[in-house]
C-alpha positions, 0 to 999 in steps of 0.5 A: 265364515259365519262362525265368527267369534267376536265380544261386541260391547252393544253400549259402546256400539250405540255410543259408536253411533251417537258420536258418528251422528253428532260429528258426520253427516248422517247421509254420507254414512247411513249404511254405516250407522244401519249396520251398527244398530243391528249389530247393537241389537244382535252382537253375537251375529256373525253374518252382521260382522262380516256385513259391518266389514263390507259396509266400512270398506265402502265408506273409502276416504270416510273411514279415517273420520269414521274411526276418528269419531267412534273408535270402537270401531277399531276394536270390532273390525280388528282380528283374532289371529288365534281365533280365540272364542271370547 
C-alpha cells in the first residue's frame, strides 16, 4: 500500500501549515503540523501519506477547522478511484 500515487504541491503544504499555525492553536494539532512538514520535505512519500491519513482522523472534531483553515488538505486526503500516476 505504499505504492501510493499522489502530486503533493510542497508550496501549498507549507502554506497549509502557515495557516493552521496562525488560525489553531498550535498544541492541539502538533502531530498534524509534523506530518505536514515531512510531507512538505518528501511529496512523493507514500508511507507519509498514509501516516498523514491516520494523523488527520485522529484529530476528531478538529478536522472541520482543520480543513476550514488549510483546504489543501482536501486535496491531499482526496482518492484516485482510477489509481491514475500523476
Amino acid at each position: 500500500m505504499t505504492n501510493v500515487f499522489k502530486d503533493i504541491d510542497p508550496t501549498r503544504v507549507k502554506r497549509s501549515i502557515h495557516l493552521l499555525k496562525q488560525n489553531m492553536n498550535e498544541g492541539d494539532i502538533v502531530p498534524l503540523l509534523e506530518i505536514l512538514q515531512q510531507l512538505a520535505e518528501d511529496p512523493t512519500n507514500g508511507e507519509l501519506l498514509i501516516r498523514f491519513s491516520e494523523v488527520f482522523e485522529g484529530l476528531g472534531i478538529m478536522q472541520g477547522a482543520a480543513l476550514t483553515y488549510a483546504p489543501y488538505l482536501t486535496i491531499i486526503l482526496s482518492d484516485d478511484p482510477f489509481n491514475n500516476p500523476p
